[in-house]
N, C-alpha and C positions, 0 to 999 in steps of 0.2 A: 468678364473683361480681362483682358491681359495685362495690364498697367501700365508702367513705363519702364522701358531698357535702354541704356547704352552700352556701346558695345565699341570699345577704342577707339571712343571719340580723342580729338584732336583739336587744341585751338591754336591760333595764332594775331596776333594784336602785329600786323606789318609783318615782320622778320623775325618779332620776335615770340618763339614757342612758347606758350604758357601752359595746354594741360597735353599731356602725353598718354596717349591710352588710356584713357578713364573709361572705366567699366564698373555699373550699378545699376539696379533695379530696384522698382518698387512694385510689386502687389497691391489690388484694389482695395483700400481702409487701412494701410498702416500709415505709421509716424515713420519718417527715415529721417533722421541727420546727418548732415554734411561737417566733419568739426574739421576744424583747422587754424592754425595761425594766422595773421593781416599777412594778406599776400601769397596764400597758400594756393588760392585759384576758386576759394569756394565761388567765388560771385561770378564766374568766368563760366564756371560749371553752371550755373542756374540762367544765364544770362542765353548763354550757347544752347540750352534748352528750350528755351522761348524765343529763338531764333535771333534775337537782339545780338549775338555776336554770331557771325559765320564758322558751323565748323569744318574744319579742312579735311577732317577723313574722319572714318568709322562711320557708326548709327546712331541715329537715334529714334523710337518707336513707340506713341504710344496707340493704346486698343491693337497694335499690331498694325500698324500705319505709318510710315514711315514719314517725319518731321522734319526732316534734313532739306535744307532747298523753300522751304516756305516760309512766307512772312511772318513776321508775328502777331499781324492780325488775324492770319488764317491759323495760326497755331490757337489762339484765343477762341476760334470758332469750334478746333478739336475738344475743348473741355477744359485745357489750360488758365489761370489764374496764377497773375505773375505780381507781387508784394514788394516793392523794391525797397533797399535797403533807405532810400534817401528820401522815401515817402512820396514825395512830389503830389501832395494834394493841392487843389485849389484853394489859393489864400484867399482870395477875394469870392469864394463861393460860400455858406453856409452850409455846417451842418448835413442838411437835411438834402443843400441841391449837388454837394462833393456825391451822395449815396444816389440822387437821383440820376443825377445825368452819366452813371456808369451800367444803369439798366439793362437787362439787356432778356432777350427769352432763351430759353432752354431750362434743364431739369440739375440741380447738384446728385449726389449718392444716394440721398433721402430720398428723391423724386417729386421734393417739395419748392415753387421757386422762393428766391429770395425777395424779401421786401423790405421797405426800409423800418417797419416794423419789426420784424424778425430781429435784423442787425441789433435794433435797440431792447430787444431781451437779450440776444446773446454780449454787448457792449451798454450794461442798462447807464453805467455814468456818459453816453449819449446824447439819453434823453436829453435833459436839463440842459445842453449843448445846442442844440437842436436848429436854434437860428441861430447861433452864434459864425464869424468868420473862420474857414480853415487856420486861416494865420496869424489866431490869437489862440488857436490851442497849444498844451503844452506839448512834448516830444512822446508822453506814453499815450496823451488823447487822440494826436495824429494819427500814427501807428494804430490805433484801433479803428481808427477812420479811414485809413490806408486797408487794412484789412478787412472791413464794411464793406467798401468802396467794390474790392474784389470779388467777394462772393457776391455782390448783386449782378455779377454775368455769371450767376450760377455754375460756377467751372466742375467738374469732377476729379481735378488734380488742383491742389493748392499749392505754388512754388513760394516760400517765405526765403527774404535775404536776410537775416542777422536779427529778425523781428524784437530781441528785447536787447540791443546795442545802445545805451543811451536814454535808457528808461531808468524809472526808479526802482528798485527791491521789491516794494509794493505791487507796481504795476506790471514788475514781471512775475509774478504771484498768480496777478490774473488772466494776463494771458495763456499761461500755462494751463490754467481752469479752461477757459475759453477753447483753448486747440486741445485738449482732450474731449470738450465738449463737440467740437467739431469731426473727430474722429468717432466717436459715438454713432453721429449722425453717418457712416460711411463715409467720410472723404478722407480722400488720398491727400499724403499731406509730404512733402520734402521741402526742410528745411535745412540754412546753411547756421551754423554759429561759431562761437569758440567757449560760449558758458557750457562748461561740459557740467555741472551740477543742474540746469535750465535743461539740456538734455536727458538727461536720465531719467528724467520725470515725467519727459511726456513721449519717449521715443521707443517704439520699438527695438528698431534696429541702428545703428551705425556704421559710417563710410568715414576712415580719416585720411586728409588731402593733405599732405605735402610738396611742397613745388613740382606744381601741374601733376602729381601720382597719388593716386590712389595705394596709402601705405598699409590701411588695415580695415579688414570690415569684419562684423559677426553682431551677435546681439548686445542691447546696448547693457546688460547683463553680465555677459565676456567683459565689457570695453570696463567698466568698472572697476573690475577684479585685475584686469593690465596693468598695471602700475609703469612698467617699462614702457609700452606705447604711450601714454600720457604722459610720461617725462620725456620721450624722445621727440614726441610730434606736438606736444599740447604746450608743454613747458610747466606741466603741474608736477 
């Protein structure tokens, strides 16, 4: 597989520009990050991927296919799984029917599909959840059910928005378990953040986004050792 590239992509929300040339790829089985500041464009970047925002120029391509111009339902049919930052599960669904009724057939990297089994080894504090309503969970049991939710259409690319924003210390503990667990499994995984320590742990490589530009990419290894770009772009 060829993965995913963009190639001076372009967004605009009306008139007004928000990413300008943005240019990144990812390889089949790595972690990539998106870091940046509130309002840097990370979510613009992921959203513009999934087709949810229209972009104005350049590419975008995944398996070597071109995703520009398509809905985001048919982007979802290419492989895509899109985690949004706001969670948007069903409060009044349970558990077990948020994971049901996002079912869906095809194969993830593993070639194994997801069930809602699955989900509850790899999210075992789930279980015990199970019938419980979406909208009595907390903000990190969400989030793992927002994340559930998504690989049950078995996608081959995972797009995460901000996935431990709003969680506890603990809970972002696990998730990081859990998406290296996932990468294990072969899936492609691009996420957006700004915990650049949450990064490093689970990422291969790094893209950092400043008002709609892409300011610096290399391994997240490099990004580490930069002291200057994370004062300049991160505020660390």
């Amino acid at each position: 597989m060829s993965g995913l590239e963009l190639k001076d992509v372009s967004t605009h929300y009306g008139t007004s520009h928000i990413l300008f040339d943005v240019s990144l790829s990812l390889n089949p089985g790595e972690v990539v990050c998106l870091l940046g500041r509130n309002g840097a464009g990370k979510t613009t970047t992921i959203k513009t991927i999934m087709g949810l925002v229209r972009a104005s120029g350049g590419s975008i391509t995944f398996d070597g296919e071109n995703l520009i111009g398509l809905q985001p339902y048919e982007i979802a049919r290419k492989g895509l799984g899109y985690v949004p930052d706001e969670r948007l599960i069903f409060p009044d669904l349970t558990v077990r029917e948020n994971l049901e009724i996002a079912a869906k057939k095809g194969l993830n990297g593993e070639g194994i599909p997801w069930t809602v089994e699955r989900v509850y080894e790899l999210f075992p504090s789930l279980v015990e959840l199970d019938g419980n309503l979406g909208g009595y969970l907390s903000g990190g049991e969400q989030q793992m059910l927002t994340i559930g939710r998504t690989l049950m259409g078995n996608p081959l690319l995972l797009l995460l928005d901000e996935p431990v924003e709003g969680v506890a210390p603990l809970v972002v503990q696990e998730l990081g378990r859990q998406i290296r667990h996932l990468k294990s499994m072969g899936l492609t995984i691009l996420f957006s953040e700004q915990n650049l320590r949450f990064a490093t742990e689970i990422s291969d490589r790094a893209y950092v986004i400043e008002k709609g530009r892409i300011r610096y990419q290399g391994s997240i290894n490099e990004l580490e050792r930069n002291s200057e770009v994370q004062k300049k772009y991160l505020m660390i």
